[in-house]
Structure formats: C-alpha cells, structure tokens
N, CA, C and O of each residue as an XYZ file, in Angstrom:
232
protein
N    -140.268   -101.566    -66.289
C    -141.663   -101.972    -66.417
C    -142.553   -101.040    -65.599
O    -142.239   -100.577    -64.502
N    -143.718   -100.811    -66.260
C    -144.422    -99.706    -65.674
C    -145.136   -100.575    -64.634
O    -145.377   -101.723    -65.007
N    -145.527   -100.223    -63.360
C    -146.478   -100.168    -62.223
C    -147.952   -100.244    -62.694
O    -148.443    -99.115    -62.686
N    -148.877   -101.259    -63.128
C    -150.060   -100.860    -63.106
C    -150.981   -100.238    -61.914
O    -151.943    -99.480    -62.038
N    -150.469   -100.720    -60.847
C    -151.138   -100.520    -59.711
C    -151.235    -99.718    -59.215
O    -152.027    -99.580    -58.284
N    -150.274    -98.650    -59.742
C    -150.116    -97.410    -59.060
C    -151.251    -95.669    -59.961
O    -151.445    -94.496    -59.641
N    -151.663    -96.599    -61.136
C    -152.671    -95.845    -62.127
C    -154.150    -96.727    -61.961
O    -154.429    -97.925    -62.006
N    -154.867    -95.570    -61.762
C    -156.050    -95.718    -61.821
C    -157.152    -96.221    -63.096
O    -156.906    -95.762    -64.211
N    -158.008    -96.883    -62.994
C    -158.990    -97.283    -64.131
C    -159.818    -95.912    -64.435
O    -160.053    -94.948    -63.705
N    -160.131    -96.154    -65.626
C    -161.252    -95.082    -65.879
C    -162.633    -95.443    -65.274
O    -163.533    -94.642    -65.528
N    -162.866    -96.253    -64.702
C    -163.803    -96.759    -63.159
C    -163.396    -96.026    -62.321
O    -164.295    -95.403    -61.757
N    -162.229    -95.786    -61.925
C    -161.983    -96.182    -60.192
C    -161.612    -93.840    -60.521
O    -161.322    -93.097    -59.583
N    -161.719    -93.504    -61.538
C    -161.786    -92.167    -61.632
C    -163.041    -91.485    -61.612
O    -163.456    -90.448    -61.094
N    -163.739    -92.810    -62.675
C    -165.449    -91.989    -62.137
C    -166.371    -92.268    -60.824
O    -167.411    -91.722    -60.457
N    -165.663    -93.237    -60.298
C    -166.102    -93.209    -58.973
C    -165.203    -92.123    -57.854
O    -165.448    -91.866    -56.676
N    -164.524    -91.822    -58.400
C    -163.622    -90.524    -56.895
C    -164.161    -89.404    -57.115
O    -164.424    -88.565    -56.254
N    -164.459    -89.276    -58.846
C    -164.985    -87.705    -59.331
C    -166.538    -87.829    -59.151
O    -167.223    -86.839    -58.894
N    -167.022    -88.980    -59.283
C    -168.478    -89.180    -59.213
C    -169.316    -88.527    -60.799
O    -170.337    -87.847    -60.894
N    -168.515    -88.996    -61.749
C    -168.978    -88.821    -62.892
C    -169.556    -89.960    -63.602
O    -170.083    -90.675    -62.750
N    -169.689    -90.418    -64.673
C    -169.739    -91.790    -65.523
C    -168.712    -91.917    -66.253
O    -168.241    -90.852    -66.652
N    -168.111    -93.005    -66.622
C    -167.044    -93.472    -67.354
C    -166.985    -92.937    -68.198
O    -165.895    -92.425    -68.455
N    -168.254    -92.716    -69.234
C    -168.126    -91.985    -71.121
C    -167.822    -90.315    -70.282
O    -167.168    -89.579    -71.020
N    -168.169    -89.710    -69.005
C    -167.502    -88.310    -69.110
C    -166.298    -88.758    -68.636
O    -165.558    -87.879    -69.078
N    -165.792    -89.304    -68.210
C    -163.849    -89.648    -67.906
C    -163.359    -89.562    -68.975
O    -162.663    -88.580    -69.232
N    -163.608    -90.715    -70.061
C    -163.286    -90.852    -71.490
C    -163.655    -89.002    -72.358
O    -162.984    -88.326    -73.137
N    -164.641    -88.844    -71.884
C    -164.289    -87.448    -72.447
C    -163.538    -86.467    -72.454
O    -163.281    -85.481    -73.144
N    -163.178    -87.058    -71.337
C    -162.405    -85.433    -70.759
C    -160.896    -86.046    -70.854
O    -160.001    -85.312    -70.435
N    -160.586    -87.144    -71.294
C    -159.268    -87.741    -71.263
C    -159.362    -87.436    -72.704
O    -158.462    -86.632    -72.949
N    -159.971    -87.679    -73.669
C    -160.103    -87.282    -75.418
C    -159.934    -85.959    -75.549
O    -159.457    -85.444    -76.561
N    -160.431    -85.137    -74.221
C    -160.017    -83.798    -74.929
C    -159.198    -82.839    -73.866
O    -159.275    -81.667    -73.500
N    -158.440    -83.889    -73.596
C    -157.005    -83.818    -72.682
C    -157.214    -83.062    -71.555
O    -156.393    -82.185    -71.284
N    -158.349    -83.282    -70.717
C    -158.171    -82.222    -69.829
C    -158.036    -83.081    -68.676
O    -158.122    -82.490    -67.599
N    -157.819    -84.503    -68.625
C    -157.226    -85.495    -67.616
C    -156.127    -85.995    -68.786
O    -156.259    -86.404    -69.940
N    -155.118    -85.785    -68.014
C    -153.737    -86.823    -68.560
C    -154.172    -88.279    -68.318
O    -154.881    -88.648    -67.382
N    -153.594    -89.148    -69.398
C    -153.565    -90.454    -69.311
C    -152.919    -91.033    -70.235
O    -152.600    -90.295    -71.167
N    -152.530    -92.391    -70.323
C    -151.713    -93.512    -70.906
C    -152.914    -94.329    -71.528
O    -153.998    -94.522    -70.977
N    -152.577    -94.713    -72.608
C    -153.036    -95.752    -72.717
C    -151.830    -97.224    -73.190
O    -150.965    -97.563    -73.997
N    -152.993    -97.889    -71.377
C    -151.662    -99.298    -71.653
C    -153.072   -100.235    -71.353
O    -153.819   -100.409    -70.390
N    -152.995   -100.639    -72.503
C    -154.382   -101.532    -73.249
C    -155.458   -100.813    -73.058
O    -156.259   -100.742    -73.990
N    -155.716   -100.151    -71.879
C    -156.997    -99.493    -71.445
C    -156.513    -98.001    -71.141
O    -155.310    -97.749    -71.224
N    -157.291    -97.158    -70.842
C    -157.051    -95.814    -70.912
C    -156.719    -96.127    -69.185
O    -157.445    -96.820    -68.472
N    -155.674    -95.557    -68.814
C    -155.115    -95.307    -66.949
C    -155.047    -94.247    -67.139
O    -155.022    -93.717    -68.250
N    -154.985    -93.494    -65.652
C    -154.597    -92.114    -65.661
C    -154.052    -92.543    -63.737
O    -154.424    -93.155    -62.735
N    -152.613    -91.414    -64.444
C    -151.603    -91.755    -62.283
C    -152.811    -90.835    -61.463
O    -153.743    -90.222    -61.986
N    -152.512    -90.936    -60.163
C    -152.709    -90.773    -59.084
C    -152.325    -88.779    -59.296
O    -153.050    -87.877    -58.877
N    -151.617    -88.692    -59.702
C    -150.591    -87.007    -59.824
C    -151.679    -86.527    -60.699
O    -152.343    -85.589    -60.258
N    -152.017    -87.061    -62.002
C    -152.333    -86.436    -62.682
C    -154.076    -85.959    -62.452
O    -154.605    -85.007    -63.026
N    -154.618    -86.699    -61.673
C    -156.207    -86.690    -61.564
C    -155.967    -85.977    -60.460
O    -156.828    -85.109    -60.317
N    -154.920    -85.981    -59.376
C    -155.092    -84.549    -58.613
C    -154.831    -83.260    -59.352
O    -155.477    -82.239    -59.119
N    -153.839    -83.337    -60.277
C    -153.791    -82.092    -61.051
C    -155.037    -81.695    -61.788
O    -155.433    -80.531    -61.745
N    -155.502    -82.384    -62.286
C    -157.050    -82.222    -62.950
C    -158.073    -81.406    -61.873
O    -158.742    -80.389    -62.051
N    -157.916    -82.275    -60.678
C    -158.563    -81.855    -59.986
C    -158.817    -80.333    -59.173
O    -159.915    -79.860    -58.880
N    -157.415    -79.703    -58.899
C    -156.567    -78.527    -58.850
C    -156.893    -77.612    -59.888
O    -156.722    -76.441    -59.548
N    -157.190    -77.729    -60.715
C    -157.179    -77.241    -62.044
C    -158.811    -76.889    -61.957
O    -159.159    -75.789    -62.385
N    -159.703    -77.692    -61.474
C    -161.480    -76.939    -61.597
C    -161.711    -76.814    -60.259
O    -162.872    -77.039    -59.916
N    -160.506    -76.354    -58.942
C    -160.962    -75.916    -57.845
C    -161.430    -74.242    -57.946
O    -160.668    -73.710    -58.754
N    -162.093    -73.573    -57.581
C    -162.088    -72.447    -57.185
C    -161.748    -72.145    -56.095
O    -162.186    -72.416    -54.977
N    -160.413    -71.186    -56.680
C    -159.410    -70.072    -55.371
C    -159.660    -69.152    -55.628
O    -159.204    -68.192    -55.007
C-alpha cells in the first residue's frame, strides 16, 4: 500500500514553489514535475526536488 503522506498535494507544491495550483497542474500535464495520480494528482518529495534541480542555475 502506497504512503499518502509521504506525497505532496498539488497545494502543498504551489505553496513551496510559490506558484498557483493551475501552474503545478501545468507543469505536471506537460511532465516537467513527475506525479501519480491517486484520486488527485500527488507528486513525492524526490521528485519536486528533482524538478527543482532541474531550473537551478549552475
């Protein structure tokens, strides 16, 4: 059984990124955040740091 608790809401992502929910949902539609959908769109903890990693400038 999967862990809900351990995946984030598409809330609790636009509040860390400080975006709005419809750009979370966007960017999860055009895969550039990994996510599940288990009833609602989640995305892990791994993957929104990888996202995040991914539009740092090095």
């Amino acid at each position: 059984m999967v862990d809900l608790t351990k995946y984030l809401t598409v809330r609790e992502v636009a509040k860390r990124l400080d975006l709005t929910e419809e750009r979370v949902r966007d960017l999860i539609n055009l895969k550039e955040i990994r996510a599940t959908k288990i009833g609602k769109w989640r995305v892990h903890p791994k993957d929104l740091e990888e996202f995040v990693k991914s539009r740092m400038n090095t």
